[in-house]
N, C-alpha and C positions, 0 to 999 in steps of 0.2 A: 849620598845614599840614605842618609838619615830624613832626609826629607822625602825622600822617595818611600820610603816605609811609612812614615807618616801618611803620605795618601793614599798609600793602600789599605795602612789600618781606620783612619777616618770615612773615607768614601768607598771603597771597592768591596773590598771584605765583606763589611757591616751590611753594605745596602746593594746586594747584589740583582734584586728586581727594579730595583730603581736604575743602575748601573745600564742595562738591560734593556728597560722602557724606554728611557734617553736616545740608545742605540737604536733600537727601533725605530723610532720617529726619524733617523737620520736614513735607515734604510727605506721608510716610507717616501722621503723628500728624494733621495735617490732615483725611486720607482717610479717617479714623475716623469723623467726626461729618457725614458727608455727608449721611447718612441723618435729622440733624436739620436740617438748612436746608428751610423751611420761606416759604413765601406765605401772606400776609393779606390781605383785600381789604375786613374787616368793616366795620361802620360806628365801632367800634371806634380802630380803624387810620387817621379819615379826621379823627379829632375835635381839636380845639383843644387846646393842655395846659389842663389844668385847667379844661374846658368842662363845666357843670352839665348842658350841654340833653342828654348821652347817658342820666344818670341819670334826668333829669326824664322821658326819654319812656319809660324803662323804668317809671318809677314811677306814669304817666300809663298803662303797658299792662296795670299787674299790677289798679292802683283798678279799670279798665274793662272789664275782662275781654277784653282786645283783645291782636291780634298781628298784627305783618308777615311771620307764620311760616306764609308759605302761598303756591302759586303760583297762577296766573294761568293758563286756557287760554281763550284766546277763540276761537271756534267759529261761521264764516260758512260755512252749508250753500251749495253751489251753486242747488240746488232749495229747496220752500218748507220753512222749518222747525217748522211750526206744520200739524206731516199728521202721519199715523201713521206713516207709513215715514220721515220729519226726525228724531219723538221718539226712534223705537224705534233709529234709528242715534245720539243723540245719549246715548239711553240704556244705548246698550251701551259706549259709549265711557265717560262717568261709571263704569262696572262696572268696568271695566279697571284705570281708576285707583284706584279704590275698592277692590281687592287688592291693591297695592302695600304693601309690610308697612311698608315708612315713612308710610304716609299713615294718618293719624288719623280724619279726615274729608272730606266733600268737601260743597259748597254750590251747589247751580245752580237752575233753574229748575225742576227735577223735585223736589226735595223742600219746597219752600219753601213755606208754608201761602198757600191760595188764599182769596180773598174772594170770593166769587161766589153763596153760597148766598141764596138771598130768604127764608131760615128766619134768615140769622148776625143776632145780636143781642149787644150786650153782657152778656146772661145765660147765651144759646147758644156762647157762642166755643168749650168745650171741646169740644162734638159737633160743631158745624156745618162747624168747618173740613178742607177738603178737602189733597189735594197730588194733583199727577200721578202720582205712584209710589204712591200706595196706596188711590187711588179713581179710581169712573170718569168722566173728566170729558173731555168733546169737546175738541179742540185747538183750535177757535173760541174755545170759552169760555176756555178757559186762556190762550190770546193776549189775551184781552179783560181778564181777573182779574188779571192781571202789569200789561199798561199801564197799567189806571185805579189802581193800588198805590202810593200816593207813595216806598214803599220801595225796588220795583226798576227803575223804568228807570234809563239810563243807571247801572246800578250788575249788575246780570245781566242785562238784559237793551237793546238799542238800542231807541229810541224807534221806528223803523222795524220790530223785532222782525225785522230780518235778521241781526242778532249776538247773540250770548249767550256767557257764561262760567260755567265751573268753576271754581270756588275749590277749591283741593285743599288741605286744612291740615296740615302737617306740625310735629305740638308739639315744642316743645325739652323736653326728658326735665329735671325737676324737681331734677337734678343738678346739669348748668350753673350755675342759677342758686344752689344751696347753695356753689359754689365759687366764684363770683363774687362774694357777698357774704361770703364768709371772707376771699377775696381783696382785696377793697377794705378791709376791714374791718382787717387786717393789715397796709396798705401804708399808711393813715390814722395809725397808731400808729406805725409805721416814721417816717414824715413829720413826724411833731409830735414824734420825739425821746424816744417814754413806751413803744416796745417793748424786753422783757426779751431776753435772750439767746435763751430758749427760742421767744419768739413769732419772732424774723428766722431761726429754722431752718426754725419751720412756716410762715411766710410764704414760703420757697424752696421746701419740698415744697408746697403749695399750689400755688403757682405754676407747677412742675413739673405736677400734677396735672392742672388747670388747660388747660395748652397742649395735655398729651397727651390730656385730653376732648376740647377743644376739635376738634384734628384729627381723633381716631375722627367725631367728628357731622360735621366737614367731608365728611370722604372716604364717610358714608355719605350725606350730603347730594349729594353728585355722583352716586353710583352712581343714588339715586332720582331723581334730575333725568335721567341718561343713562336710565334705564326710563322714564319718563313719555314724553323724546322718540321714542324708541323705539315706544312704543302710539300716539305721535299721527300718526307717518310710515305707520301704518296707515291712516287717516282722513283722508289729505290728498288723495285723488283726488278728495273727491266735495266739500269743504269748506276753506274758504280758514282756516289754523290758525295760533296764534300763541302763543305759550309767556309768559308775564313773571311778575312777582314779583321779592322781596327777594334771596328764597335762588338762586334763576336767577341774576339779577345777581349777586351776588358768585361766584357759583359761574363764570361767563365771564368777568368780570374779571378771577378769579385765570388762567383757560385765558392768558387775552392775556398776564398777566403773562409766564406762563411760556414762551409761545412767544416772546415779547420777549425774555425771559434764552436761550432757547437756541437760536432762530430767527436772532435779532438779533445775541445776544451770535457766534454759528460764521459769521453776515453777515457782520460789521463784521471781524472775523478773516480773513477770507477777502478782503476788499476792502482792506483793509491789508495783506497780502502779496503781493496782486497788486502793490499799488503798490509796494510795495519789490522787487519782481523788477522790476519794468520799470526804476525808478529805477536801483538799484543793477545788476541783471544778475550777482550771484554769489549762489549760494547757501548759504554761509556769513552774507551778510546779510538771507537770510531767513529762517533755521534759530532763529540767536542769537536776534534778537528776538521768534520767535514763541515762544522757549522761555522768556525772559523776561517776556512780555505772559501767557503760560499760567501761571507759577509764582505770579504774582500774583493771577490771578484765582482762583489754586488754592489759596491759603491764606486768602484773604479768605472763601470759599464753609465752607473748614472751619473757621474763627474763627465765624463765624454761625451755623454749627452747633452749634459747641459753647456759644456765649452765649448759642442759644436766644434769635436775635435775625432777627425776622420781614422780609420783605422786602414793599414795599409799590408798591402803586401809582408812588409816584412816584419812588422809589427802584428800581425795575424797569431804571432802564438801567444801574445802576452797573457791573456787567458791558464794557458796551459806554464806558463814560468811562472806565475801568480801563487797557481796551485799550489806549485812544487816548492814555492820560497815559502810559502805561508806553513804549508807541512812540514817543512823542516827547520822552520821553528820552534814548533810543536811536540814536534817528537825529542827535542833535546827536551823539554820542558816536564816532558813523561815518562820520558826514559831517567831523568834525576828525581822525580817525584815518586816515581817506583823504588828507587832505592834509600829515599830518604824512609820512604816507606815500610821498607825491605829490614834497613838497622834498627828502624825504630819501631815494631807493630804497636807498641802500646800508645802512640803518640797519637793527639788528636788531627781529623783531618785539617781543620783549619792552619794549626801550627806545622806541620807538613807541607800545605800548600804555600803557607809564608816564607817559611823554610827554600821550597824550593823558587816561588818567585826572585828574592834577596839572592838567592847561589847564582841563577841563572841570567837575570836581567845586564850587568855587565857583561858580558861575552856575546850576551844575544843583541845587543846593543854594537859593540863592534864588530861585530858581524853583519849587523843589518848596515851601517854605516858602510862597513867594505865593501859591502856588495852594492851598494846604491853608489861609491867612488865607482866599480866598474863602470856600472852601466852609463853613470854619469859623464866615464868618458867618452860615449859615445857619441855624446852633441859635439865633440871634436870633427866629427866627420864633419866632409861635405856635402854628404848627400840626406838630404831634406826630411826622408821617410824613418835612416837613421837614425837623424835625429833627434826625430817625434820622439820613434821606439824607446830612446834615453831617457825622454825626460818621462815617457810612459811609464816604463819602469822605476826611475827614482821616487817618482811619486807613488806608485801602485806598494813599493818596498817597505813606504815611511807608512802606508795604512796599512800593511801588514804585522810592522812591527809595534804600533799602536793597538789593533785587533788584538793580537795575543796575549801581550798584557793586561789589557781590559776586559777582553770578552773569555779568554780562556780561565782568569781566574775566576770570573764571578760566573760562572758556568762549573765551574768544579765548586764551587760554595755549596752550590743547590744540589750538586751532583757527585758528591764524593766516593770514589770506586772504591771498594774494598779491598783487601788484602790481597795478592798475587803470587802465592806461594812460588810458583816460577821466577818471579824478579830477587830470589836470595841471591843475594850481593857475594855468598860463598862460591859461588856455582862458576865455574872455569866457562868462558862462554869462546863463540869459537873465534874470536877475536883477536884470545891471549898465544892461538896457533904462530901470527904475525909478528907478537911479540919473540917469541921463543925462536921463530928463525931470525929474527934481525938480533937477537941477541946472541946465537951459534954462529950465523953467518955476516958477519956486520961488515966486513972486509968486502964482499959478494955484491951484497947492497948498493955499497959505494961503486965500486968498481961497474958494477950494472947500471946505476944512473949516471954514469959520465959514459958510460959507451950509450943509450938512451939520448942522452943531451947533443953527443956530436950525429947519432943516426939524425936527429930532428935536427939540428943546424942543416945537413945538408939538403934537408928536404923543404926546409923554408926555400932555400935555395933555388931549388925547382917549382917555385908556386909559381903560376899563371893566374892572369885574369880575362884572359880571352876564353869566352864561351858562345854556344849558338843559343841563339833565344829557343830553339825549338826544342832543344837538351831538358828545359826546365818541365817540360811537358811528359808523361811517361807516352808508353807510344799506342797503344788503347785511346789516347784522349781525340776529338776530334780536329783540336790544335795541331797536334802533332802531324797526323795525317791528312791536315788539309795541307798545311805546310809543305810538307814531304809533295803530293802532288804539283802543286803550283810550283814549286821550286823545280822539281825535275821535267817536267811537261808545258810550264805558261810562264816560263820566264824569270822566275823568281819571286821572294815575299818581300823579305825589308826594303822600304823604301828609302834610297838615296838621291838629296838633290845638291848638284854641283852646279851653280850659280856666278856663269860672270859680266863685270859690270864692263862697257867700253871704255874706250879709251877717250880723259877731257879733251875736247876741240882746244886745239893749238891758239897759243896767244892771236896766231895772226894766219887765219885761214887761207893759204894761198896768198901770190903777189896783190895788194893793199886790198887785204881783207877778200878779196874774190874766192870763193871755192872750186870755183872751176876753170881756172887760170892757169891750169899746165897745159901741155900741149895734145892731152890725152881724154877725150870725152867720156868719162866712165858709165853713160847710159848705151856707148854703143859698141863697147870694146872691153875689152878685158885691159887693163892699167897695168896688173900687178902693185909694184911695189911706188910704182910711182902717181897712184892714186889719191889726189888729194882727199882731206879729212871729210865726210859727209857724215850730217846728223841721223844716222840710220844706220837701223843693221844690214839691209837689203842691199848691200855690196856686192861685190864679186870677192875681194880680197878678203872681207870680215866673213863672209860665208866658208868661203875658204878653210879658214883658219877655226871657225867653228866646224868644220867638215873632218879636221885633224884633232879635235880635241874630243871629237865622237867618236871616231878611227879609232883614236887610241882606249877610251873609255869600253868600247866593244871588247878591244882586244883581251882587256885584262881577265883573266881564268873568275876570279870572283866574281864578275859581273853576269849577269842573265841581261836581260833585254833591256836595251839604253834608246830611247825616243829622246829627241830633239827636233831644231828648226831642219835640220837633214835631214828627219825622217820624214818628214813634209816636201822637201827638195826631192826626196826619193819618187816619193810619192807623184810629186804635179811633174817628174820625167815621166815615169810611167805612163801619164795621160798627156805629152804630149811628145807622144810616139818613143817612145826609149830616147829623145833627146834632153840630155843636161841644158837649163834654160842657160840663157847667154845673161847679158848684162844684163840690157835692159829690157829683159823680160822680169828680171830678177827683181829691178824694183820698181814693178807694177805687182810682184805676187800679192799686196795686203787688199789689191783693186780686183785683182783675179780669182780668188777666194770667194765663194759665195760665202753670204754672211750667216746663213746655217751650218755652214762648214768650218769656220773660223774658232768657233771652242774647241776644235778636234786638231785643226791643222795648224792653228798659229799663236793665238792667246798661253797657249799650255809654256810656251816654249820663247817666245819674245814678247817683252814689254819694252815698248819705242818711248812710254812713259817715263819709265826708271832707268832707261839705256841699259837694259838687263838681259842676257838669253839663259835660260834653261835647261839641263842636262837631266830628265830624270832616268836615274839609275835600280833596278833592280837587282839585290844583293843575294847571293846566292847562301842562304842560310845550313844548309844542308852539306856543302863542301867543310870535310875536315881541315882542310888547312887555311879557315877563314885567320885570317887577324886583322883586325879592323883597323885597328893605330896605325899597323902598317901600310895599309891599302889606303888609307888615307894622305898618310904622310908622301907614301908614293906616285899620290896622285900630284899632289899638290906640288913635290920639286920636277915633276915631267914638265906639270904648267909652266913653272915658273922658269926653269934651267933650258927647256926644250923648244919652249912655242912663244916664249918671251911676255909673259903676264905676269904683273906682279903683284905682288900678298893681298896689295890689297885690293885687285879687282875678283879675289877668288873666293866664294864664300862655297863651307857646305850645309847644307839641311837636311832635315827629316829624321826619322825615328833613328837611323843607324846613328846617327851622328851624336840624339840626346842617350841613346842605348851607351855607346859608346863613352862619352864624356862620366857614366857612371861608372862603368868598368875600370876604365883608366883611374880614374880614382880610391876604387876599393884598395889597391895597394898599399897606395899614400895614405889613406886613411885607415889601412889595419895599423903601419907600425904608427903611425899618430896614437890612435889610440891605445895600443897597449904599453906602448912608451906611458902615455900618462898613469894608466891603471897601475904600472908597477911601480913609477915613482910616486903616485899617489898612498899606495898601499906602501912601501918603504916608509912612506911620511907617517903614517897611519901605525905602522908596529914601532919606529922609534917614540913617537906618543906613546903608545898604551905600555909599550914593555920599559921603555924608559934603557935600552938596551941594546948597540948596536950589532953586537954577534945575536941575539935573538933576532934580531930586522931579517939578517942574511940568515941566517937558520931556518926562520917563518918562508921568507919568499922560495927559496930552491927548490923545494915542491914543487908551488904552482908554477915557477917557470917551467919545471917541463911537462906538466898537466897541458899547458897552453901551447910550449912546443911541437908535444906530440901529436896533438890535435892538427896545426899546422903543416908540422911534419909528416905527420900520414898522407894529407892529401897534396904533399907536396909530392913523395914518391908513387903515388896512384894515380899522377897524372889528374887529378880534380881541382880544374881553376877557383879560384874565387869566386861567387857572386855576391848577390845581394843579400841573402840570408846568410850564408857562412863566414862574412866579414865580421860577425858579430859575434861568433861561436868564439872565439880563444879569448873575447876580452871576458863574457859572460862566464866562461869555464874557468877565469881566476876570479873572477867575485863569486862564486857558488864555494868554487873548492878552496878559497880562503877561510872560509867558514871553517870550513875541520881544524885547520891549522892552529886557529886562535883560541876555539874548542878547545884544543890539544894542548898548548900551550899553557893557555890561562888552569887546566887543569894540572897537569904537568909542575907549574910552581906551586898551586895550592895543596898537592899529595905531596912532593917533596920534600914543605916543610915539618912532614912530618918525622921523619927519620934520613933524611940528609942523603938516601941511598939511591942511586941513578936507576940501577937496573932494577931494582925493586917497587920504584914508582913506575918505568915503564910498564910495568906485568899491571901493576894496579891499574893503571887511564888505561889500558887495552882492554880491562874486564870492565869499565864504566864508561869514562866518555868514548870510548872506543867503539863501544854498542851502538852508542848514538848515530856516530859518525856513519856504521856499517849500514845499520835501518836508514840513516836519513840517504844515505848513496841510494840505497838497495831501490829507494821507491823513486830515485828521482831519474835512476836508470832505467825500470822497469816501466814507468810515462812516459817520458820521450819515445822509448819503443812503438809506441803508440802510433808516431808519426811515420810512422815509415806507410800506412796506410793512403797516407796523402795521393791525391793524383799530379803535387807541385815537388817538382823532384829537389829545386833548394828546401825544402822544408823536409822531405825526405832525409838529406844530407845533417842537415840542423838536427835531426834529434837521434843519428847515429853517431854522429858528430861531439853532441852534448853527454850523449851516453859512455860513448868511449873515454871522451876528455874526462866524466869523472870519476871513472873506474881508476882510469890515471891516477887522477889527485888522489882518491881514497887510498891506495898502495902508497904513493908518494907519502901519504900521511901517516900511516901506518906501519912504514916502515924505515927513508929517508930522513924524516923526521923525528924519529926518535933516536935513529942513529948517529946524525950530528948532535944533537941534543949531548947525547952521551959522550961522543968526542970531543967537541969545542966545551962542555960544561960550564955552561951559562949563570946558572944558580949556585956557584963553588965549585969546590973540589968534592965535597959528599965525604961519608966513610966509606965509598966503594964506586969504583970506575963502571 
């Protein structure tokens, strides 16, 4: 401590412009790399550490010739759409977007090959087949040709044939992906300890490379999504229209992001100054700490820049908890500088201000500490964005509590506020109300937080982590409502792929090695079971059997429309004549196929390469009694118990699946983390208090600060996500702050007269203020979010607001009441 006063009186104090200029120029060098701060919203960004399923479902798009790299317009005419005046409007719309220079292709009901002809044959497919765009075919029939198609209802077009969609494809340039696999490919070698000096140079410019493709495709990814909206606000008078897709979504996720950082972040700023004008009433107290709540958020913005360190979904509010911790530092800082004020008028400012630095700097110090151990444990999680968020915060914490010490003092040097006849230290403030019922009612108290602690045990109880991704969306948004259509009318949104691989060729193919050595020629008969092994899927029996594992995939209530090598099967009966093909038509289909039909009919669905077939699945997003775990896990013992495949020929892919693997994990990784926060923070009070009934005295607060938070949304039914996994570790490093506050005051009044309930009255009329003003503004910013159009972040700052209203009662009232019963500091002259 003595040398800490030392550098305050040497350097801080003394040389408060120089202190100041220094700072500056770090804010200058900051202001540099603004231009790299930078929003992710990919799928990327959303994934598990070291989770397989992003690669697997890229590896699962490149075998199948598939991609999520394409939007969604779904298109309900008001009139009929199946007339020539529906087509010719639906077809000028398709043309529109079919010039858009990002757009590669597009897929709707106009080009897509019709069945209809009584000449089509599986000899005839290459002439016979028609399209609306390049023959002429009545709109009867072409309604008629689409329905009876097991390819496209509910996939282009509603079973009702009053909705239909555009598929607009927008490819990712063959770039991307050559940097992506240098990139992994480098960071792999980085990671196992076997890269050379030269590969960690190219793995930084790669990486460099990399981010800066990545953005060009972003930002022309937006401008083409703002043009397509743009062509469809033509077409909405006459037709009910709806935008979705991958690149949409992330493309408004990242918009929310960022009206969150700077909607939210000038919100929450603005709501917090108000509150410190009303509280305080000088505008020197609300100058200082807005200049300090700024400077922080102003070098954390240009450190991210420069790291080339992405902001994410759930790390979207660090901005706005920035604010809040930097202010409430502050305000302990002003709130004891007013009263040292207060005792002393005749005192000068500078001694006043020393005064209060040296009072305050220990507890703002364990307290910044505590709260940096929460957030800290957050890199506990699994999930990668978490992560960040952690160490976002631990870092953004330690420059706040560097900022206040620095900049708050030598900003009050130049700036010393006058006297505050209001902050008389005599004056009953309404703080000491709290006191005066835990001292009438102290029995009440206790009794009330154990009935509190077991309501929240059983509502941890009841916590879920199964939610709809569309939940996240408020229902205004045009996420939500494209969702909703597509889900109820074209089949479903989340894409699921269920992937299996054949079975290896037997040591000994048939009698001495022959494969066709039974007595049963499988090109011209149906075998069944006694079908020797052939290098192909084009079987009778493995069709079959993929025929059952579609059957069943249909059947399931979650699932909307399931396309496989069956719906192709489906399909080439249809054309040739309602007859199911025999054997050996069966394996001639990959000869029978024209080869402009083959990315529609068979690539999507079998890889002869990889001895692979394909099940893609649309997840019914919208049905309340989605559980993903379950319908997964349920798929996967039918395969395996039912149809006889095993574990490891079954893989799954696609968004549900990497959705999922973060869901499943917010559990594990709440109590991960708050396990560590609380045993961290036990570590942390038997440190400073040197006292194990204070350790237990300090924490029972915020256990049920963090409870109840839990517990509420245990009993209201509100699962977990990705934002709210964060709120109960956050909400005991916030609300630890009071405690220590309280505490570290609590023995310092104390020794003044040895009397329990006499210091209580006094920290309820001082540090008590503190605690009340710092709650009061950091519930009145969160408020804030509830504006959002991102319903976890919604939740997060009702969430965060509740939880500290919590701790603040907890503190105010729990806490001073064991305080007084276990009597930590003695016996006192008075219980």
């Amino acid at each position: 401590m003595n040398r800490f006063r030392t550098l305050y009186d040497r350097l801080i104090l003394p040389h408060p412009v120089i202190v100041l200029a220094v700072f500056g120029l770090l804010l200058a060098l900051a202001a540099v790399k603004f231009g790299q701060f930078r929003l992710d919203a990919s799928a990327e960004s959303l994934v598990l550490e070291n989770d397989r399923s992003l690669e697997q479902y890229r590896q699962v798009n490149r075998r199948f010739t598939t991609s999520d790299d394409f939007l969604i317009v779904t298109y309900s005419p008001d009139s009929e759409l199946f007339s020539e005046q529906g087509l010719t409007r639906l077809r000028n719309l398709r043309d529109e977007l079919q010039r858009l220079e990002a757009v590669g292709s597009t897929n709707s009901i106009l080009n897509v090959p019709l069945l209809h002809s009584p000449d089509l044959t599986l000899d005839t497919v290459d002439t016979e087949i028609k399209t609306l765009d390049s023959d002429e075919v009545s709109p009867e029939t072409a309604r008629d040709a689409l329905l009876s198609n097991p390819l496209y209802p509910n996939l282009l077009i509603s079973e009702d044939a009053g909705t239909t969609a555009i598929q607009v494809n927008l490819p990712t340039p063959d770039r991307y992906f050559e940097l992506l696999k240098e990139r992994n490919r480098l960071r792999d070698k980085a990671d196992s300890g076997s890269a050379s000096e030269a590969e960690l140079q190219q793995l930084e410019a790669v990486k460099a490379s990399f981010i800066s493709f990545t953005e060009a495709l972003g930002e022309d990814r937006d401008a083409t999504i703002r043009q397509v909206r743009s062509i469809l606000e033509q077409y909405r008078d006459q037709a009910e229209i709806h935008l979705g897709g991958v690149p949409m979504i992330v493309a408004d996720m990242i918009r929310f992001i960022e009206n969150d950082l700077s909607t939210f972040g000038f919100g929450v700023l603005a709501f917090l100054l108000l509150t410190l004008a009303i509280i305080f009433r000088q505008w020197r107290w609300v100058l200082v700490p807005l200049l300090c709540c700024s400077f922080t958020v102003w070098l954390m913005v240009g450190f991210l820049g420069w790291a080339q360190w992405p902001v994410t979904v759930i790390s979207s509010n660090f901005i706005s908890l920035l604010l809040i911790m930097t202010l409430s530092l502050t305000i302990h800082l002003i709130v004891r500088y007013r009263e040292f004020q207060s005792d002393e008028p005749g005192a000068s400012p500078g001694d006043i201000l020393r005064r209060t630095v040296m009072a305050m700097v220990k507890p703002c110090f364990y307290m910044a500490i505590t709260t940096i151990v929460a957030f800290g444990s957050l890199t506990f999680s699994g999930i990668r964005p978490v992560i960040d968020f952690g160490w976002m915060m631990t870092l953004g914490l330690t420059v706040a509590f560097l900022i206040t010490f620095i900049v708050f003092p030598a900003l009050l040097t130049l700036l010393p506020p006058p006297l505050d006849k209001r902050a008389d230290s005599d004056r009953v403030p309404f703080t000491d109300a709290f006191a005066r019922f835990t001292e009438r009612f102290g029995k009440t108290v206790l009794v009330g937080s154990a009935v509190i602690a077991v309501l929240c045990a059983f509502g941890v109880n009841r916590l879920t982590v199964e939610n709809s991704f569309i939940d996240y969306f408020k229902a205004s948004t045009e996420i939500h409502q494209g969702m909703i259509t597509i889900d109820n009318r074209l089949g479903g949104t989340t894409p699921l792929d269920v992937v299996i691989t054949d079975d290896q060729p037997p040591q000994n193919a048939g009698a001495d090695g022959d494969p066709f050595a039974s007595g049963c020629d499988p090109f011209v008969e149906d075998c069944g079971d006694e079908e020797e092994y052939r290098d192909t899927w084009y079987t009778y029996q493995k069709m079959n059997q993929l025929e059952k594992v579609h059957n069943y995939l249909d059947s399931l209530p979650e699932t909307g429309k399931v396309l496989s090598i069956n719906t192709t099967l489906d399909v080439l009966a249809k054309v040739n004549q309602g007859e199911r093909l025999d054997a050996l038509e069966l394996a001639f289909v990959p000869a029978a196929v024209p080869d402009d039909l083959q990315d529609i009919l068979l690539t999507p669905y079998i890889s002869e390469e990889h001895d692979q077939a394909r099940f893609s699945i649309r997840i019914l997003e919208t049905m309340p009694e989605l559980r993903r775990q379950a319908l997964l896990d349920r798929i996967r013992k039918h395969l395996t118990t039912e149809l006889g495949y095993s574990q490891d020929q079954i893989l799954f892919a696609g968004m549900t699946v990497m959705y999922n693997n973060m869901l499943q994990s917010l559990f594990d990784s709440q109590i991960k983390t708050i396990g560590v926060v609380f045993l961290s923070i036990m570590a942390m009070f038997l440190l400073l208090f040197r006292s194990l009934k204070l350790a237990l005295i300090g924490i029972a607060p915020n256990l049920i600060a963090a409870g109840s938070v839990l517990g509420l949304m245990g009993w209201l039914n509100i699962p977990l996500d990705m934002m709210t996994i964060t709120v109960a570790a956050i909400t005991v490093g916030i609300a630890v702050d009071d405690t220590i506050h309280y505490i570290h005051r609590f023995k310092t009044e104390f020794e003044k007269d040895g009397n329990y309930l006499a210091t209580m009255h006094r920290c309820h009329r001082s540090i008590g203020k503190a605690m009340f003003y710092t709650s009061l503004t950091i519930i009145s910013g969160f408020s804030i979010l509830v504006l959002s159009n991102f319903i976890p972040t919604i939740y997060f700052g009702l969430f965060t607001g509740f939880a500290m209203l919590m701790a603040l009662l907890g503190a105010l009232t729990l806490l001073p009441r064991l305080i007084i019963l276990v009597k930590p500091f003695g016996t006192g002259t008075q219980a």
